[in-house]
C-alpha positions in Angstrom: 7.4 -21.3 6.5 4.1 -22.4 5.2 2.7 -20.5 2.0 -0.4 -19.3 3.8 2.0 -18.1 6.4 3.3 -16.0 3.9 0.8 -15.1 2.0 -1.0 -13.7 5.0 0.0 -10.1 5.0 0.2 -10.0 1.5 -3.7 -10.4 1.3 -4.2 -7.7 4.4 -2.1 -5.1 2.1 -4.6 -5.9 -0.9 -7.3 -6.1 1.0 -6.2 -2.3 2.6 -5.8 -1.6 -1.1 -9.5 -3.0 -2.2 -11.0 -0.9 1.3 -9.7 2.6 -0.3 -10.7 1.2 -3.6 -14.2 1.1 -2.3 -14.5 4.6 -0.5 -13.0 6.6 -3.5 -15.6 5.2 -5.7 -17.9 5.4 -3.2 -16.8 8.9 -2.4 -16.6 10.2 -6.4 -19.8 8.5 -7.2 -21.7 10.6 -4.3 -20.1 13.7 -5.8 -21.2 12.7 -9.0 -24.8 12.1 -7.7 -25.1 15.4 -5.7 -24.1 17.5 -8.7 -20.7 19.2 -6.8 -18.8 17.3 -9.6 -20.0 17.5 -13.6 -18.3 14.5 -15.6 -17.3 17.0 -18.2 -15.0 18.2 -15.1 -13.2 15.0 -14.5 -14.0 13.1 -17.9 -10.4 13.0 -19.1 -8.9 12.8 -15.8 -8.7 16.2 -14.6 -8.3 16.5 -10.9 -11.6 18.0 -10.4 -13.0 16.0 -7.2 -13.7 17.8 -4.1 -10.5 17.4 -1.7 -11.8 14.5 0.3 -12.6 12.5 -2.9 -8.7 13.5 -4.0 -7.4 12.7 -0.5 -9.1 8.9 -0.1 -8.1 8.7 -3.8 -4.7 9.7 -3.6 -4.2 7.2 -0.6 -5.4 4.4 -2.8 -2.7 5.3 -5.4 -0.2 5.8 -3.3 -0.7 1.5 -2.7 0.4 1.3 -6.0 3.9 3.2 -5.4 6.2 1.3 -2.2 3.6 -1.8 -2.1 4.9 -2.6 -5.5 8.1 -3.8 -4.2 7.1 -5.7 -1.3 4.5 -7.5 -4.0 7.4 -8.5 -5.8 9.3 -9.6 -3.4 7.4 -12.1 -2.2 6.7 -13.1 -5.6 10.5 -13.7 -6.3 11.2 -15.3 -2.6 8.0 -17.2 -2.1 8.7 -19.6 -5.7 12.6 -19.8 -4.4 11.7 -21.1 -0.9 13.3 -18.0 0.4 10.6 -17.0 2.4 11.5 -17.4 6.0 10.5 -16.5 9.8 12.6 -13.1 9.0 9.8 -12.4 5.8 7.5 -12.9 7.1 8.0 -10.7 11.0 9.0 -7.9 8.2 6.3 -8.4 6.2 3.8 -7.6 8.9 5.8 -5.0 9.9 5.8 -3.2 6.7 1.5 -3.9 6.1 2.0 -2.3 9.9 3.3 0.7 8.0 1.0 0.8 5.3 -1.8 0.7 7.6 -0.5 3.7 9.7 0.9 5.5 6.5 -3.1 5.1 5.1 -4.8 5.9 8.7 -2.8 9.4 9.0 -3.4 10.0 4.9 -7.4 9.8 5.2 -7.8 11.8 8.4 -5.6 14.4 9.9 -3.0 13.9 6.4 -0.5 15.3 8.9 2.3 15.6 6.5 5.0 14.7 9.0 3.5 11.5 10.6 2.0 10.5 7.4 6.2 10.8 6.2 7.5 8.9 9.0 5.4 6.0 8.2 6.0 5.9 4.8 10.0 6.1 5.7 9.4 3.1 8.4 8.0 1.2 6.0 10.6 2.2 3.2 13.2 1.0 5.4 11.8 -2.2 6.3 11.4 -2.8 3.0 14.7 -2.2 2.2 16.4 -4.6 5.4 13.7 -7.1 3.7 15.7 -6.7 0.3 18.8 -6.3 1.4 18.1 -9.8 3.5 16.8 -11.3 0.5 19.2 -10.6 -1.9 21.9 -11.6 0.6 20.3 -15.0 0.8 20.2 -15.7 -2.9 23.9 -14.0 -3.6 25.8 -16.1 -1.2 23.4 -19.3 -1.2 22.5 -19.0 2.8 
């Protein structure tokens, strides 16, 4: 599997991540501007924003959580030539996931859609772990 191959849905989840960047500063800095939020509110990281601020921003945290582990496990299987076919169909898979998990976050926030994609894209986390570390424990 070629390392752009690979690479490929890494760089979609980052680039998700670097899109809800953008609208929460975007978002918080027009609250700012407008008066509705006073820097003395928020200036030691109180969560003062207005909820749609909070909401965009919370979804841009929440890249930081799950997304964690599938950055390092490409990390770990990319330099051990581990990354195969299987990865890489699961890696989309899981930015799949993300991209859902985000979608329902920063609109309706429906708390049991916005669970069942976080849960599909825990689990095909996991089957990618599980896969990997079965590769590197019994040298397949």
């Amino acid at each position: 599997m070629s390392v752009q191959m690979v690479l490929l849905p890494l760089f979609v989840q980052i680039g998700l991540t670097f899109a809800l960047l953008i609208w929460m500063v975007g978002l918080r800095r027009q609250t700012l501007v407008s008066g509705e939020t006073k820097i003395r509110d928020i200036a030691l990281g109180q969560p003062n924003w207005p909820a749609r601020a909070t909401q965009v921003g919370n979804c841009y945290r929440n890249q930081f959580e799950l997304p964690l582990l599938f950055y390092a496990l490409i990390a770990l299987a990319l330099p051990l030539r581990h990354a195969d076919l299987f990865i890489v169909l699961m890696s989309w898979l899981f930015v799949i996931t993300r991209f859902a998990h985000a979608g329902i976050f920063v609109s309706s926030n429906d708390l049991g859609r916005r669970s069942i994609a976080w849960l599909a894209g825990a689990l095909v986390l996991l089957v990618m772990w599980i896969y990997f570390a079965l590769k590197i424990l019994l040298l397949i």
